[in-house]
Every structure is written in C-alpha cells, then in structure tokens.
Backbone bond lengths (Angstrom), bond angles and torsions (degrees), N, CA, C in turn:
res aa  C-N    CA-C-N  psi(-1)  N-CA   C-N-CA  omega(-1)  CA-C   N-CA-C  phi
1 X - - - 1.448 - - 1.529 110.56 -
2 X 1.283 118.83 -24.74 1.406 137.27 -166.79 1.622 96.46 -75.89
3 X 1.031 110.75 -63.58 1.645 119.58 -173.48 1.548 103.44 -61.23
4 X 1.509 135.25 -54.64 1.032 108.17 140.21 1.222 166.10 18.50
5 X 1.272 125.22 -76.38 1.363 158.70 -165.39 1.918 91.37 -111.09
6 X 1.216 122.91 -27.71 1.653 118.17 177.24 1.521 132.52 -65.97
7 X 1.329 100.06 -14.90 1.852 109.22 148.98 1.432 133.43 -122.48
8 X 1.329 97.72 168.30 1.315 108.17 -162.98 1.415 130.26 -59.56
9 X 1.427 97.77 -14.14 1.131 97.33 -157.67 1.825 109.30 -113.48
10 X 1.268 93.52 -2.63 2.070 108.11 172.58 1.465 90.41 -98.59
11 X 1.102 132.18 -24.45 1.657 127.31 166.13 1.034 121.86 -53.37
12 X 1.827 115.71 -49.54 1.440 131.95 172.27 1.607 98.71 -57.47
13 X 1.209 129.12 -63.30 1.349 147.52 -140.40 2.034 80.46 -53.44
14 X 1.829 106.19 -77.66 0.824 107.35 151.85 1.633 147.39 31.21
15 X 1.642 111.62 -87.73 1.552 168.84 150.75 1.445 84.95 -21.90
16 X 1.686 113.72 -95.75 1.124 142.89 -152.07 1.448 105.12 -75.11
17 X 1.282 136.25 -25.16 1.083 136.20 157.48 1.457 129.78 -53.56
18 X 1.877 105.91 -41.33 1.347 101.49 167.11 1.475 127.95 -89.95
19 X 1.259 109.18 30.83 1.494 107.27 -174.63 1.762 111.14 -170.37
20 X 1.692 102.25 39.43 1.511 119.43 -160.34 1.546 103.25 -56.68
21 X 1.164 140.71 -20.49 1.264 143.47 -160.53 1.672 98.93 -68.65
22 X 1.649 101.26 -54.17 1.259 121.26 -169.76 1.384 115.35 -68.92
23 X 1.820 120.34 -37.58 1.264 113.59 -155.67 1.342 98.78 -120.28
24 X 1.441 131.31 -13.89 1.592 120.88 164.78 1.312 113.58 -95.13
25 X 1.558 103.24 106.10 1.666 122.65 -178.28 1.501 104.08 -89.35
26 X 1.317 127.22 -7.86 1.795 117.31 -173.12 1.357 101.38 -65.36
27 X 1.417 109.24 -30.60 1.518 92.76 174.17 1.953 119.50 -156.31
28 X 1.457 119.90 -174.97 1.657 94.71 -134.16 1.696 103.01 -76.22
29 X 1.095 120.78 -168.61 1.529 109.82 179.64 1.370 117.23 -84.95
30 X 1.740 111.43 -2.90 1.504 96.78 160.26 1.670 137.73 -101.81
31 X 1.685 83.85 -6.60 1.302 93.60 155.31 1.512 131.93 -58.28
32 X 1.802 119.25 -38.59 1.300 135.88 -169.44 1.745 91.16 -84.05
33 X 0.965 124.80 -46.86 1.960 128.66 173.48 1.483 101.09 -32.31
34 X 1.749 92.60 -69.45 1.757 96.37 -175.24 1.736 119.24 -60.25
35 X 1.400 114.54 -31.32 1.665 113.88 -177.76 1.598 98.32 -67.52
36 X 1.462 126.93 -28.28 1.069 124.22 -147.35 1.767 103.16 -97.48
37 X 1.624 100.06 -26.91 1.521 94.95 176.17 1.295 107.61 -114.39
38 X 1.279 139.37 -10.59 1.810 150.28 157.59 1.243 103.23 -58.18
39 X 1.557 122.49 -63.24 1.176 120.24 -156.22 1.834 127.69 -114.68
40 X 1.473 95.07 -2.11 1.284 116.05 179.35 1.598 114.81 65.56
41 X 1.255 123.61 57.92 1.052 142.60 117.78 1.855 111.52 136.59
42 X 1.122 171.06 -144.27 1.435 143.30 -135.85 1.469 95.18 -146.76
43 X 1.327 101.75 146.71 1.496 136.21 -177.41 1.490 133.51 -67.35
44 X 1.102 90.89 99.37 1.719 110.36 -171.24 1.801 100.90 -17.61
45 X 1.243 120.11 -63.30 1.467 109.49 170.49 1.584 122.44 -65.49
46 X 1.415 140.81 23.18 0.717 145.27 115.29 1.306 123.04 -53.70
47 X 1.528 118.02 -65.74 1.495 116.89 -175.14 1.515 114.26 -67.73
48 X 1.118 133.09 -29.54 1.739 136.13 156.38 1.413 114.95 -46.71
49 X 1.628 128.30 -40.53 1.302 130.52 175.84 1.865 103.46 -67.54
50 X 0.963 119.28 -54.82 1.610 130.34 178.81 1.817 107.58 -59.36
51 X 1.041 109.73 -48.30 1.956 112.20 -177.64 1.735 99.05 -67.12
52 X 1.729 116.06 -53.21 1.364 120.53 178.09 1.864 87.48 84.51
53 X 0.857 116.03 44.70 1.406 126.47 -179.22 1.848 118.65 -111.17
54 X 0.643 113.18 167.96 1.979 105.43 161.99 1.470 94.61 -88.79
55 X 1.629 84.68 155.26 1.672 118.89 -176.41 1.607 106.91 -55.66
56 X 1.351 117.18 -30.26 1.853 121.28 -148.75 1.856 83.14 -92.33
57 X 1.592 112.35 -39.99 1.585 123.11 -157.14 1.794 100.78 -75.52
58 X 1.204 107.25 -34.24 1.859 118.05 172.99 1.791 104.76 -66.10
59 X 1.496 96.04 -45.37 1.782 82.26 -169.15 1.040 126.55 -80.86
60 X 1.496 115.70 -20.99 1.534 136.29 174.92 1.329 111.21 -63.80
61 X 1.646 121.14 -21.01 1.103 140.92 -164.27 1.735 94.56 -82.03
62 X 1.626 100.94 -73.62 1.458 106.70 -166.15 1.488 97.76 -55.79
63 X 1.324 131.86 -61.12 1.058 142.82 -160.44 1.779 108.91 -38.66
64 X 1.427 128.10 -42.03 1.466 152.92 160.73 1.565 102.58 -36.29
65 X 1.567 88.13 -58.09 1.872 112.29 -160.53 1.898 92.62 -57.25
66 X 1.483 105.84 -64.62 1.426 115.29 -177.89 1.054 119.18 -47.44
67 X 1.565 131.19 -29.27 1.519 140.53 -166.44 1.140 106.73 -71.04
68 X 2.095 109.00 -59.12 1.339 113.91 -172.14 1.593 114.07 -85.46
69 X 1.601 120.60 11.30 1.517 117.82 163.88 1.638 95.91 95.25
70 X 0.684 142.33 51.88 1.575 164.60 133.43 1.520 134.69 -54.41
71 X 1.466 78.92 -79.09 1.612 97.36 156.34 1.164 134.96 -133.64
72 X 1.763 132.10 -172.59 1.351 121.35 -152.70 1.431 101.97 -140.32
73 X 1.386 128.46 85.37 1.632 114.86 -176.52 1.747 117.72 -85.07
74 X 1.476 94.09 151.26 1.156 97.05 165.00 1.870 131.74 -130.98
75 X 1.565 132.27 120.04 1.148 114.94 -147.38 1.554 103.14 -89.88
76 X 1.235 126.93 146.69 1.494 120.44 156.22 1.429 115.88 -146.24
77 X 1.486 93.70 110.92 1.510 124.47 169.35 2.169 81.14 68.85
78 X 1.244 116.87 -152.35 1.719 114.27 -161.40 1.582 102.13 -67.29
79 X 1.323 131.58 11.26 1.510 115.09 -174.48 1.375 107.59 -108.47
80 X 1.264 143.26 158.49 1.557 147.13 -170.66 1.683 99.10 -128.01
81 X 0.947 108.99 94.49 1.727 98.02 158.96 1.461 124.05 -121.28
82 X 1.694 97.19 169.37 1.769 107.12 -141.77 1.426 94.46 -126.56
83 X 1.280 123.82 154.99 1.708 149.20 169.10 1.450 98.65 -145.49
84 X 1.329 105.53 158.20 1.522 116.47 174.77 1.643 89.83 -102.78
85 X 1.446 94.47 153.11 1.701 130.41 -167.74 1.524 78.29 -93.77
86 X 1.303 120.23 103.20 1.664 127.77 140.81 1.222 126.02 -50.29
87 X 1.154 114.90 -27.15 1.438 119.27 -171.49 1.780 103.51 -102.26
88 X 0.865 136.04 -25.32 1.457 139.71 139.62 1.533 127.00 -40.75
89 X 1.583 109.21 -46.46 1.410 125.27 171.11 1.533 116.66 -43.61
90 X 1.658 76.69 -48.27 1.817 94.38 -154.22 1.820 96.22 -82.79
91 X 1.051 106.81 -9.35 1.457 105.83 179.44 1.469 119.14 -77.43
92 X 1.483 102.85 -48.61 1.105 119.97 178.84 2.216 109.38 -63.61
93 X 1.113 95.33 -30.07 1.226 90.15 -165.09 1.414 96.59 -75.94
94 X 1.470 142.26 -50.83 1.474 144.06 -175.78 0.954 113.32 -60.58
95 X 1.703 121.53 -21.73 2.017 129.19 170.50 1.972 89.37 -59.78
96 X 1.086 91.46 -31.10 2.385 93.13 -145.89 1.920 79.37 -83.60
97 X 1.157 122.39 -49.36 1.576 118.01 173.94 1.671 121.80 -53.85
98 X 1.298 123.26 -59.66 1.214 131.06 148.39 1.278 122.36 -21.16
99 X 1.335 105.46 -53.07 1.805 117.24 -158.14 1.230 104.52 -94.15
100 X 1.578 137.65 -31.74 1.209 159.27 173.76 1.573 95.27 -96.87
C-alpha cells in the first residue's frame, strides 16, 4: 500500500477522486454526477486526460491502487471506472495512527 501511495501521481489520482465534481474538468460536472452515480465512479479516460500520462501508465496505476484496496472499479461493457474504497482509506489511516 506504501509503494502505492509513494508517487505523485496515485496521490493525485487519489486527490481527484475524492472530490471529482471539482477536479475532473474534461467534462461538465453533470456528466462526472452521472458516471459517479450510473456507473460507480469515473472513467479511466477521464483520469488519463487529468494525469496527461499514457493510457497503459494510468491503468497500471489504478490497477496497483485496486489491488492494495484503494480503490474500487467498476466495468461496463469496454469502459472501467474507479472510486476510492473509503473504507480501505480509513483502514489504512488507523493502521498509520496505531502504528505511529
């Protein structure tokens, strides 16, 4: 989870995940409302337009994020979309309180 969370740019991923309304501008905020309550949570080509990254370097990313309980995808029909696992967050954070 550590390695994870060790660049900048699954941090951003992160960021923008908890507050998609605000930080995914590719498209309008009711579009991101509807991905977020239609489809359970925003579209890998969304998050590639926002990182400015390649497509393979974004998914490898979430895909990490999803493994170690981060985040939560969901597929429909060829699109993959992502929310962060709150309940993972919050786990991780009371291990780092505990442990610290």
């Amino acid at each position: 989870m550590f390695k994870a969370l060790s660049n900048q740019t699954r941090l951003d991923i992160l960021k923008w995940l908890k507050n998609p309304e605000e930080e995914i501008t590719s498209v309008s905020c009711e579009t991101v409302r509807y991905m977020m309550t239609e489809k359970g949570g925003i579209c890998v080509q969304d998050l590639v337009k926002k990182a400015g990254l390649a497509q393979s370097t974004v998914s490898s990313y979430l895909a990490m994020m999803e493994q170690c309980g981060l985040l939560i995808s969901e597929r429909h029909g060829k699109w993959t979309y992502y929310r962060r696992n709150e309940q993972g967050i919050q786990q991780l954070s009371s291990q780092i309180g505990e442990a610290l």
